[in-house]
N, C-alpha and C positions, 0 to 999 in steps of 0.2 A: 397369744397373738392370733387374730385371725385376718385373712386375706383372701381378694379375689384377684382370681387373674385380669390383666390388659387384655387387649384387643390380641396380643399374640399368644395368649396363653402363659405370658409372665408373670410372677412375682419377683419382689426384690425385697432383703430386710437388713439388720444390722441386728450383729448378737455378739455374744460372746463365745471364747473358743468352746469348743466340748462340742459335743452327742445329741444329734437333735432329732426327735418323733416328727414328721411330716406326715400329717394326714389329710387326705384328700376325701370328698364324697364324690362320690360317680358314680351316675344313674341312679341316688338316693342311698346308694352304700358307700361306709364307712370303709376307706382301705388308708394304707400306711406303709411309712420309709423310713429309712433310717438316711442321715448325712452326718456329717463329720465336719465340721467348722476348725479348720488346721491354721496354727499361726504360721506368714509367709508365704501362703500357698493364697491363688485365686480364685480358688472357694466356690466354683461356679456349680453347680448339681444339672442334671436333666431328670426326669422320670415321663416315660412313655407309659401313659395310658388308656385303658379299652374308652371305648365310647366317644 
């Protein structure tokens, strides 16, 4: 899946439970996350990044 952010810097998606790569370009570099999609829980992430 690919996505950009809104006007605030968000995304929103729907997935399934498990272990997800999130990767970001910033300032034409490739960087990366890990999140965790947990049944019951509300799943919301942040990631602060440069630029």
């Amino acid at each position: 899946m690919e996505a950009e952010t809104d006007e605030n810097g968000e995304i929103a998606f729907r997935g399934f439970y498990g272990r997800y790569r999130v990767e970001f370009k910033v300032d034409g570099e490739l960087r990366s996350r890990e999140a965790h999609l947990k049944r019951g829980e509300r799943n919301v992430w942040s990631f602060n990044l440069p630029g």
